[in-house]
TORGU-727238 format. One record per atom (N, C-alpha, C): z, x negated, y. Coordinates in steps of 0.001 Angstrom, whole numbers, plus 500000, padded with zeros to 6 digits. Each point is the difference from the previous one (the first is absolute). Layout:
ZXY...
***
This chain:
106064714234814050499189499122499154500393498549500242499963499345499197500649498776500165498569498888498975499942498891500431498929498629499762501067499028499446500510499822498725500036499163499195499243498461499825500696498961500400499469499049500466500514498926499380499482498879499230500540498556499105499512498969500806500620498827500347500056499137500671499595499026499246499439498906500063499650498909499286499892498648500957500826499606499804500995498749501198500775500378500699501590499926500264500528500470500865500577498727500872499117499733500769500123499114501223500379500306501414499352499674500845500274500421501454499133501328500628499268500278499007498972500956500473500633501226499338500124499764498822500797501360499639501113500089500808500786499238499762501484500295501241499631500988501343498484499632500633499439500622500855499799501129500009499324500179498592499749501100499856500913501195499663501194499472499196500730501013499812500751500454500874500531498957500288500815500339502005498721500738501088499045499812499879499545501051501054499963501859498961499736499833499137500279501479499249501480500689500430500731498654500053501404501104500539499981500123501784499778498711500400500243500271501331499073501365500331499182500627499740499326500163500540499502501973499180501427500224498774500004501153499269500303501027500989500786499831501325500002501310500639499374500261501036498372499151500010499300500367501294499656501045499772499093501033501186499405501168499888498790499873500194499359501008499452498371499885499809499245499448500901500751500683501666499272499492501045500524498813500717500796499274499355500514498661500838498966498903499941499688499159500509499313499019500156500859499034499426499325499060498960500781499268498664499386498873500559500552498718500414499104498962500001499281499325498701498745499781499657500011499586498925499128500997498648500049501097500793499838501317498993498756500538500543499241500305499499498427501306500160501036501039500576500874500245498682500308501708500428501022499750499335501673500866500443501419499803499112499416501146499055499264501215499671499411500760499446498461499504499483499986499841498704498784499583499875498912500997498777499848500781499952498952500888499143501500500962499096500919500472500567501362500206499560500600499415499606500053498382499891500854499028499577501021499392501374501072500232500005501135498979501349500439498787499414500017499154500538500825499022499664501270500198499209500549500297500295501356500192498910499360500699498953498929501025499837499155499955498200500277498870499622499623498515500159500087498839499217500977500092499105500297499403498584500792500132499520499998498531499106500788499393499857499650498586499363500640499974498617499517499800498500500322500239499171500123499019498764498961499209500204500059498395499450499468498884500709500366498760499823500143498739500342500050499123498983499053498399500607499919498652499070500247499324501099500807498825498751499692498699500714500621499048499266499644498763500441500591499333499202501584498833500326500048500407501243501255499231500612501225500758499492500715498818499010501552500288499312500776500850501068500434499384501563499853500647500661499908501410500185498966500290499821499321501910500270500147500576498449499854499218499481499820500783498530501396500401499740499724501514499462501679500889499356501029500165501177498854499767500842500962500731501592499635501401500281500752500460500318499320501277501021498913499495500895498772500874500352499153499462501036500262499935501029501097501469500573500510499848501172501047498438500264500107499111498928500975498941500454498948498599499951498696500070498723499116499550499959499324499150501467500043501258500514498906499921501654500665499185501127501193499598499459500953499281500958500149498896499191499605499733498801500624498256499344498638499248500166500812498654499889499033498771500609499439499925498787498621499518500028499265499335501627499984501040500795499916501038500636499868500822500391500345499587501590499176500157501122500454499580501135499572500907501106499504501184500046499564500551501088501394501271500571499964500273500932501013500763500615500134501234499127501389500549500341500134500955499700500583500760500733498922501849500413500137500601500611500548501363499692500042500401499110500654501402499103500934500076499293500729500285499711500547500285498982499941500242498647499500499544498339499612500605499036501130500519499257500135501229499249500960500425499202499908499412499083500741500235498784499843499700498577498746500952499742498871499030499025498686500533500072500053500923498114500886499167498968500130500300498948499065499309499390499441499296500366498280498984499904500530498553499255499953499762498333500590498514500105498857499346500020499635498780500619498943499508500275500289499025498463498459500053499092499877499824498916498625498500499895500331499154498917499564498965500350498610499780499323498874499994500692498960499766499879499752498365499196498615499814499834499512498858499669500094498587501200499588499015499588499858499055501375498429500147499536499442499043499275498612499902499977499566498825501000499253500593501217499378498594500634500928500715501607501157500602500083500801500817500865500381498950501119499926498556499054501294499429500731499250498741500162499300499245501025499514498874500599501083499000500083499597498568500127500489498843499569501285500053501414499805500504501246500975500211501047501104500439499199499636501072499569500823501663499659501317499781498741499015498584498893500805499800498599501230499167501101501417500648499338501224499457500499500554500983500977499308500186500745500567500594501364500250501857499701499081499983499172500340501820499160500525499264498751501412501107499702500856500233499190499388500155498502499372499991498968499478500368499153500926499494499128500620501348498655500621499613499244498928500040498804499811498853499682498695499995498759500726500185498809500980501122499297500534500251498607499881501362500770499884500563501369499797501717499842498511500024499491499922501177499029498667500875499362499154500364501085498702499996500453498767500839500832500908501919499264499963500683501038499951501735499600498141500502499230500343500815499632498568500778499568500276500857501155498530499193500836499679500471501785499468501558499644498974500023499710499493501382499264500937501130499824500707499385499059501000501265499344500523500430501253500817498680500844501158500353500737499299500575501050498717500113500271499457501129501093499402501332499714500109499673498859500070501562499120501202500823500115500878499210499500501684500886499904500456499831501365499714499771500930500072499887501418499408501631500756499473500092499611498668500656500312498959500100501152500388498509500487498984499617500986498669500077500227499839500390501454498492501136500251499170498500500613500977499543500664498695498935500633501522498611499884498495498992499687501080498553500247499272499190500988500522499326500760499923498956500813500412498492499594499202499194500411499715498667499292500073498989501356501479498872499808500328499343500817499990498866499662499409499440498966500152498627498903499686499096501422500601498838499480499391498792500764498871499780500167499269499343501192498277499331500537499897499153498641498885499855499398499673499097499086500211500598498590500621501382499712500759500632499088498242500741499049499028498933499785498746500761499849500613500786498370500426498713498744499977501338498814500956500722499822501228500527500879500777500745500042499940500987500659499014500002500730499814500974501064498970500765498674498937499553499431499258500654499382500745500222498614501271499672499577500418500571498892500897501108500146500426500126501370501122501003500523498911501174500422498470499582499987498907501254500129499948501029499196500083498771498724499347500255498830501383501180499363501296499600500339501157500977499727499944501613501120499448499626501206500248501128500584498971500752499187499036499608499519498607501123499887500539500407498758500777499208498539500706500958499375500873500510499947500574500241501217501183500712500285499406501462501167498589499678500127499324501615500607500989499793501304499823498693500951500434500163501820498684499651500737500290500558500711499659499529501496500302498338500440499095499406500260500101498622500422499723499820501310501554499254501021499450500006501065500156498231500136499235498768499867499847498776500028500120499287501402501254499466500537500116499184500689499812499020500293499735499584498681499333498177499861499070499519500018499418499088500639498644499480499856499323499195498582499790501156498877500055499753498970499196501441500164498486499912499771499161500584499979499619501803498473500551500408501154500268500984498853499040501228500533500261500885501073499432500969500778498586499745500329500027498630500198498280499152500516499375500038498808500648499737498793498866499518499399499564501150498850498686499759500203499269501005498987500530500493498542500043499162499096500477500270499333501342500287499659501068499809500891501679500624499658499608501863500882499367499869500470499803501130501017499589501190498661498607499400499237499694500862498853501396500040499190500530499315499670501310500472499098500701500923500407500409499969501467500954501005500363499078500924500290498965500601500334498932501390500036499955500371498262500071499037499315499952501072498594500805500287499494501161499284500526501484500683499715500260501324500423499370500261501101500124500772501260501318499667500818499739498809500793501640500148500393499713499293501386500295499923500918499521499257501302500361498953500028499680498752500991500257498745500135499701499715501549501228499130500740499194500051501165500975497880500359498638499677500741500634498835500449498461499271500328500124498627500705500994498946498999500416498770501102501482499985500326500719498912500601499813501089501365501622500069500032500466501199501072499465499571501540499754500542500600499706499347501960501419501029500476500299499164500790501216500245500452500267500797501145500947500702500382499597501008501069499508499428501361500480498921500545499168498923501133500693498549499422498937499468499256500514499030499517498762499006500280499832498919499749499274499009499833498113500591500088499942500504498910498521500105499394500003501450501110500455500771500067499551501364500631499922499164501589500525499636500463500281499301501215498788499079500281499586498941498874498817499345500143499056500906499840499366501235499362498995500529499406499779500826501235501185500965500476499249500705501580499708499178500710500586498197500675499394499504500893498613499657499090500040499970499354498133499042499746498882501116500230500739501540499688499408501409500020499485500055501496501276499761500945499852500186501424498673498929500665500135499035499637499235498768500511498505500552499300499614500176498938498827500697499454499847501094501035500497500923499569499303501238501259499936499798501241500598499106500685499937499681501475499177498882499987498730499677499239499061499026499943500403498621500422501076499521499821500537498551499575499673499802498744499085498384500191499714499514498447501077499077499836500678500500499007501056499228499186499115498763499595500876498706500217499207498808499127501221499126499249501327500236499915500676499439499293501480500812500131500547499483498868501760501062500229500570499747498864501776499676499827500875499796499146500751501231499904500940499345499209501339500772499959501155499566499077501076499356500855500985499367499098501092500929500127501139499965498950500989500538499405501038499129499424501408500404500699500872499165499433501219501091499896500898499848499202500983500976499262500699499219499446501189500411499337501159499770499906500566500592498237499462500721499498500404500612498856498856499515498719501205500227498780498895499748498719498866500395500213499384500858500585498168500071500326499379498540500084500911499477501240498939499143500775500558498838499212501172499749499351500064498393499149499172500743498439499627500987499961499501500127498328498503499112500629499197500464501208498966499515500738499607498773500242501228499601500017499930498422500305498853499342498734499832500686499137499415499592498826498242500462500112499550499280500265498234500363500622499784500570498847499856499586498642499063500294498763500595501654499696501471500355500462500056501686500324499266500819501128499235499550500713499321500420501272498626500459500484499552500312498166498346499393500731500079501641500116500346501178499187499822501142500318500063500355501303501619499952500679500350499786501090499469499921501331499111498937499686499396499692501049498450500414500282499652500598498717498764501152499991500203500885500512501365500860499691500270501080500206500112500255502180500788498407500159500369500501501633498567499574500720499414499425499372498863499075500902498640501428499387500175500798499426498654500827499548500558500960501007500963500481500776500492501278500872499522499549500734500204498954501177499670499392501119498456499837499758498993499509499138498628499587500096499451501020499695500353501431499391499322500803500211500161500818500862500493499630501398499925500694501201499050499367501057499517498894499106499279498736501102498351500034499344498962500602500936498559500116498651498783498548499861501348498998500190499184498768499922501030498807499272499459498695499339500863499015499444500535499424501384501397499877499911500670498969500697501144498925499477500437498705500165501053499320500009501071501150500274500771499797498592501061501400499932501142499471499107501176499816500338500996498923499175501060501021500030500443500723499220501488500632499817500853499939499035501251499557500635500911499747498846500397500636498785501717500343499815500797499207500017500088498416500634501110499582500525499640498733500654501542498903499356501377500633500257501363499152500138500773500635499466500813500023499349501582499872499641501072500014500571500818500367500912501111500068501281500756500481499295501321499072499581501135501315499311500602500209501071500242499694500745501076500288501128499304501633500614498851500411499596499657501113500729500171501435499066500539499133498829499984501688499140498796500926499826500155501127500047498805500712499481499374500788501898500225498746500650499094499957500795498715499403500147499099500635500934498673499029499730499100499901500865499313498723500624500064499725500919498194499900500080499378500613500581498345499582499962499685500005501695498581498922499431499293499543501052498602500406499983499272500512500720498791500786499860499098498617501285499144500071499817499048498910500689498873500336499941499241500918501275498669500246499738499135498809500691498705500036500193499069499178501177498829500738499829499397500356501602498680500583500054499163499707501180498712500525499463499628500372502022499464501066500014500057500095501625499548501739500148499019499592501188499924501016500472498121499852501415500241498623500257498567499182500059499791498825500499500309498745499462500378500238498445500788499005499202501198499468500642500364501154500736501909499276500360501038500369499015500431498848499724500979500130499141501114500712500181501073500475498904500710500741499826500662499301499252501804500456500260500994499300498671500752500458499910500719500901498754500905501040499753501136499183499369501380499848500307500818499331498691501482501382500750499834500323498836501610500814499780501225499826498690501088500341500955500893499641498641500589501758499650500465499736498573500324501375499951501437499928498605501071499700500698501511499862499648500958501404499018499361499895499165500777501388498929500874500062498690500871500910499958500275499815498719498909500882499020500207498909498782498722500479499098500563501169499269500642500242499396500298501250498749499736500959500844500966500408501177499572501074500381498716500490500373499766499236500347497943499988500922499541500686498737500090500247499009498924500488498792500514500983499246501264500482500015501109500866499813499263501467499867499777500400501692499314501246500251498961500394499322498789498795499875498922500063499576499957500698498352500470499509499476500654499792498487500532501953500096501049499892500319500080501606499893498909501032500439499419499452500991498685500959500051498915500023498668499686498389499518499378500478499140500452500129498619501361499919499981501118500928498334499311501191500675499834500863500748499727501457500086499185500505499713498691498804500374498619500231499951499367500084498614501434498833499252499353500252498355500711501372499607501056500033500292500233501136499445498967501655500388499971500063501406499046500880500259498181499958499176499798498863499591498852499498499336500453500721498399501201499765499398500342500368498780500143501569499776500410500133501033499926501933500092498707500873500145499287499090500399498370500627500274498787499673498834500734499042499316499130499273498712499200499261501050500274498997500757499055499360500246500364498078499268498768499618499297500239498975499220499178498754500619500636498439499302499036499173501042500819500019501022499183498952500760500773499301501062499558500866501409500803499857500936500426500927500886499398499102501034498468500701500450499728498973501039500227499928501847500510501140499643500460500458501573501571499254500407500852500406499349501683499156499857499645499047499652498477499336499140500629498456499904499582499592501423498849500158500975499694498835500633500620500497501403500990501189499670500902499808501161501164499348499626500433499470498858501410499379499485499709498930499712498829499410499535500045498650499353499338498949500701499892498985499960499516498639500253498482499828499335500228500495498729498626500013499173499543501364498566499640500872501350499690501620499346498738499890499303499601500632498769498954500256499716498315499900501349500285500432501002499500500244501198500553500044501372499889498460500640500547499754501454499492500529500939500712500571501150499669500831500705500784499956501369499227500046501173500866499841501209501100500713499949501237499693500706501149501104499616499779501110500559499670500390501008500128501075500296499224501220499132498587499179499219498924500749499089501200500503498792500428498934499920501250500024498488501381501188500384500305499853501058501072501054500400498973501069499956499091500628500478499147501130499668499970500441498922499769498898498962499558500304498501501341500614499277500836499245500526501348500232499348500564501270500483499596500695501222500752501084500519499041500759499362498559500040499370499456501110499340500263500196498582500457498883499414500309500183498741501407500835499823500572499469501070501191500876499814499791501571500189499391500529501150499893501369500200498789500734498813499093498790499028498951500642498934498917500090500822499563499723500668498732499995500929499321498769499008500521498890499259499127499639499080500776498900499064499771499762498824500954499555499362499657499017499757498940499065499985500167498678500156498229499578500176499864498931500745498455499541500652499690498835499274499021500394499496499357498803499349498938499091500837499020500824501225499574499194500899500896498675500995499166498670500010501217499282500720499260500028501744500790500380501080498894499877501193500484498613500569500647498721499028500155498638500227500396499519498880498698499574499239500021499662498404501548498148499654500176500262499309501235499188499921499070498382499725500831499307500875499700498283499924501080499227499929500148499300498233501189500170499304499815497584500084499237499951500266499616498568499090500593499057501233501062499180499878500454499084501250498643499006500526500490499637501510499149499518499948499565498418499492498859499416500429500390498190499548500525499596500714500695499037499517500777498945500395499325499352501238
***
């Protein structure tokens, strides 16, 4: 059985993603995958993946093979696999609001190529689930590339913080389609937000009152110069700052980035976590860690676990957003949830012990705080 899969941005994350599908086609059921729930997932392996269409809009990527795609600039994160010829020509989408005032110049855009009919081409594709990599700030493209998957009958798995899985009403669209949806804005396998969200988790249960805490971010790739642009950010910064405060059951001074721009670091990325508390006797406490990664890969794994989860969701008729895989994959799930509650949820959905929870046992707190 094989999961038919359309890409929508092929940046540094797809590159990630597709290079871990190969590195990683001849593990065995019982190997320990870094990155992975399970190399076996409800009868789906990794090498099931199958990648079948692609957008974008960099002259660049466009009418390339994807396998050559995932390697042209901007493109800056390592490369660890090998990709064959995929047979995939990556086909050129719309810009729309894609491309922030950083971004115009620095992406290739030949403005005399035609937008494709997205729809069709994931029809004659015959793509089961698509994944959505648009740029931060990408709000009506993200919701017009929705609006194509749901008539093209996929699976939506939303990487972007461009509120799709969260919000009520895109959630009813894809349940009356019948088709699953899971997201929204990927958490990375130990990245930034998962990293801040267990320490604030840890400090809560070990009765430290949190009374203030940041979190800056600096990177090196089109992500973090599209960022540079605040008026693309306000999602963004709902999305990382609502994971972290709903692990905390009180208001605190809570500042998280995006923060800098570093080209010299590539699609590396560099965060600073900064807690302050006290514990018995009002003695203070002060947490600051750094945590030095490359980004594409960190979210790579995640991403193929939940391509499986929609697909296993599509085989069972389950429609609507997937609340178990989202709030173990995303930054901002329908319903936030300590991770370890969320790895639970997600290992029962997979085995059918229950197909998706509508109770939240840590109701989502989405609204930044004041200034």
């Amino acid at each position: 059985m094989t999961i038919k899969v359309a890409i929508i941005g092929v940046g540094n994350c797809a590159s990630a993603l597709i290079q871990g599908t190969y590195y990683y086609r001849n593990a065995k059921d019982d190997d320990f995958v870094p990155g992975l729930l399970h190399v076996n997932m409800g009868g789906y392996h990794v090498k099931d993946i199958e990648f079948v269409a692609a957008f974008d809009v960099d002259s660049r990527k466009v009418g390339k093979d994807l396998s050559q795609a995932i390697l042209s600039e901007p493109n800056n994160t390592r490369k660890f696999a090998d990709v064959p010829n995929l047979g995939v020509e990556v086909k050129r989408g719309p810009v729309m609001d894609g491309l922030g005032k950083y971004l115009k110049g620095y992406v290739k855009v030949d403005e005399d190529a035609k937008p494709v009919d997205v729809a069709a081409e994931l029809k004659d594709s015959g793509a089961e689930v698509v994944v959505n990599y648009l740029p931060v700030g990408s709000e009506q493209a993200v919701r017009w590339y929705a609006e194509q998957v749901l008539k093209a009958g996929c699976a939506f798995v939303n990487c972007m913080p461009v509120f799709i899985a969260s919000d009520d009403a895109w959630a009813k669209k894809f349940e009356e389609k019948g088709l699953p949806v899971a997201g929204d804005d990927v958490m990375s396998q130990i990245g930034a937000t998962v990293l801040h969200k267990t320490l604030a988790k840890l400090l809560v249960d070990r009765g430290v009152k949190v009374t203030e805490s940041y979190q800056l971010n600096i990177g090196g790739d089109t992500d973090f110069l599209n960022m540079l642009e605040e008026e693309r950010l306000i999602s963004k910064r709902i999305s990382k700052t609502s994971a972290v405060a709903a692990m905390i059951p009180y208001n605190i001074p809570l500042r998280i980035g995006p923060s800098d721009y570093v080209p010299f670091l590539d699609n590396k990325k560099i965060c600073y976590v900064y807690m302050k508390g006290e514990y018995f006797g009002g003695t203070p406490v002060q947490i600051d860690v750094k945590l030095d990664v490359w980004d594409a890969p960190n979210s790579g794994g995640v991403v193929i676990d939940v391509i499986r989860a929609a697909r296993i969701a599509l085989d069972r008729g389950v429609a609507g957003r997937l609340i178990g895989p989202s709030a173990f994959a995303f930054k901002h799930p329908p319903v936030q949830m300590p991770y370890e509650v969320a790895k639970q949820r997600f290992e029962d959905f997979i085995e059918g012990k229950a197909e998706r929870y509508q109770a939240s046992p840590t109701p989502l707190k989405s609204p930044l705080p004041e200034k």
